[in-house]
VOZAVEX-847259 format. One record per residue: residue number from 0; x, y, z of N, C-alpha, C in turn. Coordinates in Angstrom, 2 decimals, decimal comma. Example, Ala and Ser with C-alpha at 12.3 -4.5 7.8 and 13.67 -1.06 7.14 Angstrom:
 pos    n_c1    n_c2    n_c3   ca_c1   ca_c2   ca_c3    c_c1    c_c2    c_c3
   0   13,19   -5,69    7,80   12,30   -4,50    7,80   13,20   -3,30    7,80
   1   12,85   -2,25    7,08   13,67   -1,06    7,14   12,90    0,03    7,87
This chain:
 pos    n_c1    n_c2    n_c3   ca_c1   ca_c2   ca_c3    c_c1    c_c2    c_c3
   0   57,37   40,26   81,46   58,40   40,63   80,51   58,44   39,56   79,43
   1   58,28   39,72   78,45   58,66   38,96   77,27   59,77   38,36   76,80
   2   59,82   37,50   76,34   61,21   36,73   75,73   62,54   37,23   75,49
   3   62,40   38,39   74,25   62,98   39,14   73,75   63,73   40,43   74,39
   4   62,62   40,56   75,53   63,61   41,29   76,27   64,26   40,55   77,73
   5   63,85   39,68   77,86   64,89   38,82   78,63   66,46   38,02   77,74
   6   66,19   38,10   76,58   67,43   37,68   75,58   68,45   38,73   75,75
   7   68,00   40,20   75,63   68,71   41,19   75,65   69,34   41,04   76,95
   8   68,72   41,32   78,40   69,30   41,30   79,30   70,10   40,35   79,54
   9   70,24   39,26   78,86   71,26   37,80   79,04   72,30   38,14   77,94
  10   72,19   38,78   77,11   73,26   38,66   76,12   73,99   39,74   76,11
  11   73,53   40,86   76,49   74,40   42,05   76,65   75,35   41,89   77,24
  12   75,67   41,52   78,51   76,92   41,13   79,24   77,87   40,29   78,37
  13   77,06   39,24   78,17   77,89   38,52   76,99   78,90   38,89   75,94
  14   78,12   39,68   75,28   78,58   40,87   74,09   79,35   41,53   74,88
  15   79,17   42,43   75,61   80,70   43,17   76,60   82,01   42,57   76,76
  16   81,99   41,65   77,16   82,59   40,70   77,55   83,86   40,22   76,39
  17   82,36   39,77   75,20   83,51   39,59   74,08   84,24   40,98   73,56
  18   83,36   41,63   73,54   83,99   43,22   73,02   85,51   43,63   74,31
  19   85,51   43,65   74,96   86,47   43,01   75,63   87,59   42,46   75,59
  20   86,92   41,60   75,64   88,16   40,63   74,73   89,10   40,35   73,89
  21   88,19   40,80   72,81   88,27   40,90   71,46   89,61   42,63   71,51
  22   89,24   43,30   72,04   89,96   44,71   72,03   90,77   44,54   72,81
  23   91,37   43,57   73,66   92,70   43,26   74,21   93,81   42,54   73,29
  24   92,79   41,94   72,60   93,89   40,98   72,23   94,42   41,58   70,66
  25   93,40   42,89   70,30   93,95   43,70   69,20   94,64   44,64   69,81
  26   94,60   45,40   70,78   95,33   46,34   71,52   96,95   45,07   71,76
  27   96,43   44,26   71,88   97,96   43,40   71,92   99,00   43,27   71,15
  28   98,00   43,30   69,75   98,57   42,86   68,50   99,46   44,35   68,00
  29   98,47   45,22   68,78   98,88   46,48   67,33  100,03   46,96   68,74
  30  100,25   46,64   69,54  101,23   47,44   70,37  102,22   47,69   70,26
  31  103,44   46,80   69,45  104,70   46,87   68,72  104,76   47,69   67,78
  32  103,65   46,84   66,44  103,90   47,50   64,92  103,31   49,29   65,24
  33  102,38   49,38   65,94  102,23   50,81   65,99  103,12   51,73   66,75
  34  103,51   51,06   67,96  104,70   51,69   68,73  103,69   52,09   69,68
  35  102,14   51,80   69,95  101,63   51,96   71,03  100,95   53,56   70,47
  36  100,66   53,43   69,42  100,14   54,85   68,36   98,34   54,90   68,51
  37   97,53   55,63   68,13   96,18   56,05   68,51   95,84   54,56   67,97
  38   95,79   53,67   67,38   94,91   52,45   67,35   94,79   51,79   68,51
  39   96,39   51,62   69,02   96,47   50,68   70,38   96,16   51,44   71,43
  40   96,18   52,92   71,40   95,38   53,58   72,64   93,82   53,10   72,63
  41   93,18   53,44   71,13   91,38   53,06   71,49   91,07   51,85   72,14
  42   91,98   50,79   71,21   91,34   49,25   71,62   91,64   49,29   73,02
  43   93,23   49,93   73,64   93,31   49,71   75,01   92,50   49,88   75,97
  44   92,20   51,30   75,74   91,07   51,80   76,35   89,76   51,15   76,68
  45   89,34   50,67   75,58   87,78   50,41   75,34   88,22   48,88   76,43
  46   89,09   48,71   76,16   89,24   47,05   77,08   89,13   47,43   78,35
  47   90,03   48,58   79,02   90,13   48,96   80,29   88,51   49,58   81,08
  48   88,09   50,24   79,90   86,62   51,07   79,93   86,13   49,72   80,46
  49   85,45   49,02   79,73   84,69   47,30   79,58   84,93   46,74   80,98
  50   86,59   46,54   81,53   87,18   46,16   82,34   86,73   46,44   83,70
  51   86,31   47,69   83,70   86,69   48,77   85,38   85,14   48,71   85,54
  52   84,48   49,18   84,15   82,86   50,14   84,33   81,74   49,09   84,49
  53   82,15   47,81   83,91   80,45   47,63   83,20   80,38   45,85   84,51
  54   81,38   45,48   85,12   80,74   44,42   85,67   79,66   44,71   86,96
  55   79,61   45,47   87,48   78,61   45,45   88,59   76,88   45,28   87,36
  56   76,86   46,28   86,45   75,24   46,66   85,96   75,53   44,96   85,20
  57   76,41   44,27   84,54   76,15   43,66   84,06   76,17   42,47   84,74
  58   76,17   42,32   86,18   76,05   41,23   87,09   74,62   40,98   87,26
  59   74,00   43,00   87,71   72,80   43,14   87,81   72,10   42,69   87,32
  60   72,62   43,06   85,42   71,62   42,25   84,40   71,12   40,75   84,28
  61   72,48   40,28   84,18   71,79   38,75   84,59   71,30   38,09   85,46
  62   71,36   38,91   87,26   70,33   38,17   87,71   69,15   38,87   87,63
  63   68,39   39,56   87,31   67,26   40,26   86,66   67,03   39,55   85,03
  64   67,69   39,27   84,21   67,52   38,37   83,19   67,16   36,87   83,86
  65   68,02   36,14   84,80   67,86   35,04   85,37   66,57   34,45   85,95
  66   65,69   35,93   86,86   64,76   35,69   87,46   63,38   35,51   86,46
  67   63,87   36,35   85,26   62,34   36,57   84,11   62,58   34,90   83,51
  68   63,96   34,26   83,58   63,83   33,21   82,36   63,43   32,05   83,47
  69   63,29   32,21   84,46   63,03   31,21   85,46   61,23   31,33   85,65
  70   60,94   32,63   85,70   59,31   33,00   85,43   58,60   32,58   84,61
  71   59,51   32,70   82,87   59,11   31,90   81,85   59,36   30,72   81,49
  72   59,91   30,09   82,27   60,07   28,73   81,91   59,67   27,26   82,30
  73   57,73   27,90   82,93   56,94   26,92   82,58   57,03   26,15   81,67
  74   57,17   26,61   80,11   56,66   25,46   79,11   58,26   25,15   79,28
  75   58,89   23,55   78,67   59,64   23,33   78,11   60,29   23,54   77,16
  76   60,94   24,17   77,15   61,70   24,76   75,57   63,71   25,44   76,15
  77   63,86   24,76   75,06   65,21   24,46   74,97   66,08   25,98   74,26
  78   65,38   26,71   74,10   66,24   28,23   74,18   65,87   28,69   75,67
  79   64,68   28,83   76,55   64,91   29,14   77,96   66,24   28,47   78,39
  80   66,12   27,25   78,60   67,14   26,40   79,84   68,81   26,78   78,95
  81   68,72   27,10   77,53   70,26   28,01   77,20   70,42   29,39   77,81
  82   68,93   30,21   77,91   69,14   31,78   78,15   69,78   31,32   79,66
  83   68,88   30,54   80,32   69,13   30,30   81,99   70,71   29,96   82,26
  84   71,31   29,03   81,14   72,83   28,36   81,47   73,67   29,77   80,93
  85   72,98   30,68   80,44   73,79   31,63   79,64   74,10   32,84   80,67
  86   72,66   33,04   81,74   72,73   33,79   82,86   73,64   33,32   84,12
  87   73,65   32,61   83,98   74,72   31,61   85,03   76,11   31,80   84,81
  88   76,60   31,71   83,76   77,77   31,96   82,76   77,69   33,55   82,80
  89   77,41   34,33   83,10   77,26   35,83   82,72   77,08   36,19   84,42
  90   76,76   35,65   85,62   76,87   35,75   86,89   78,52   35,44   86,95
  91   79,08   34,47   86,83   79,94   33,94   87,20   81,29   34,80   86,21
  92   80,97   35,28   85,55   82,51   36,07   84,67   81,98   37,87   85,32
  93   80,82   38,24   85,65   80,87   39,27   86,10   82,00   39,26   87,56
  94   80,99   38,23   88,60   81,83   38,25   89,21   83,37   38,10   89,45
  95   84,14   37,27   88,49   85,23   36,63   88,80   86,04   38,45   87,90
  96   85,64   39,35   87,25   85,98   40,82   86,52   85,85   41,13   87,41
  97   84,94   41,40   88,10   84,74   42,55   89,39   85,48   42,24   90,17
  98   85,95   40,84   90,70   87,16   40,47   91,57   88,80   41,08   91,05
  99   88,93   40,85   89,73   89,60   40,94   89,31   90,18   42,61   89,35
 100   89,67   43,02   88,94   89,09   44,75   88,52   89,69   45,17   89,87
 101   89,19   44,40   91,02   89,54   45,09   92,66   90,49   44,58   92,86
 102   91,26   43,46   92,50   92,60   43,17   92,97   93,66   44,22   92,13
 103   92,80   44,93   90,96   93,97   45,12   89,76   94,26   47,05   91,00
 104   93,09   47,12   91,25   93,26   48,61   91,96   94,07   48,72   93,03
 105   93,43   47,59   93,87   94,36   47,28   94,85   95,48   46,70   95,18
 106   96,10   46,01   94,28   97,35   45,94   94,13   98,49   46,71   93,21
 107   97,63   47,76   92,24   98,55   48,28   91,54   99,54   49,02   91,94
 108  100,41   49,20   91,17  101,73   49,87   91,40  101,18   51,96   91,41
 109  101,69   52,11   92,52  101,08   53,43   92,58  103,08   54,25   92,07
 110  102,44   55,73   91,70  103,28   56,34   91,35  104,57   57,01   92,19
């Protein structure tokens, strides 16, 4: 596997992650001034979507990204040993979401 597509598999999670993020903390913002109106439904959503769906494939991804940048990283070079600290960082927030994600089910307030 080539470089480029071991970048992808390390950064995609990444990118989720912030997308994520990023749509909580606008779903936050717009929740008052809109009164909780179709803006703060999408961003909510897309946070909750991000939230529930994507940590298991994107756990997957990085250790399958992890194993190619460890394959390639005979020569010395200082974007591998970032992709590698980046897969590590992308193991460790999958997991600690997916924990999260199962406490949020299992403890939620049922109807």
């Amino acid at each position: 596997m080539n470089k480029d597509n071991v970048k992808i598999l390390v950064l995609v999670p990444i990118v989720l992650y912030v997308i994520m993020f990023m749509s909580f903390l606008i779903a936050s913002i717009l929740e008052f001034p809109t009164d909780r109106g179709a803006a703060y439904l999408f961003f909510c959503m897309l946070s909750f979507i991000i939230f529930f769906l994507t940590p298991v494939p994107c756990l997957i991804m990085s250790i399958i990204g992890i194993i190619f940048v460890s394959k390639i990283r005979n020569s010395i070079d200082e974007s591998n040993s970032t992709l590698f600290a980046l897969g590590i960082i992308d193991i460790f927030l999958s997991i600690i979401i997916f924990g999260l994600a199962i406490f949020v089910i299992i403890s939620g307030q049922s109807i």
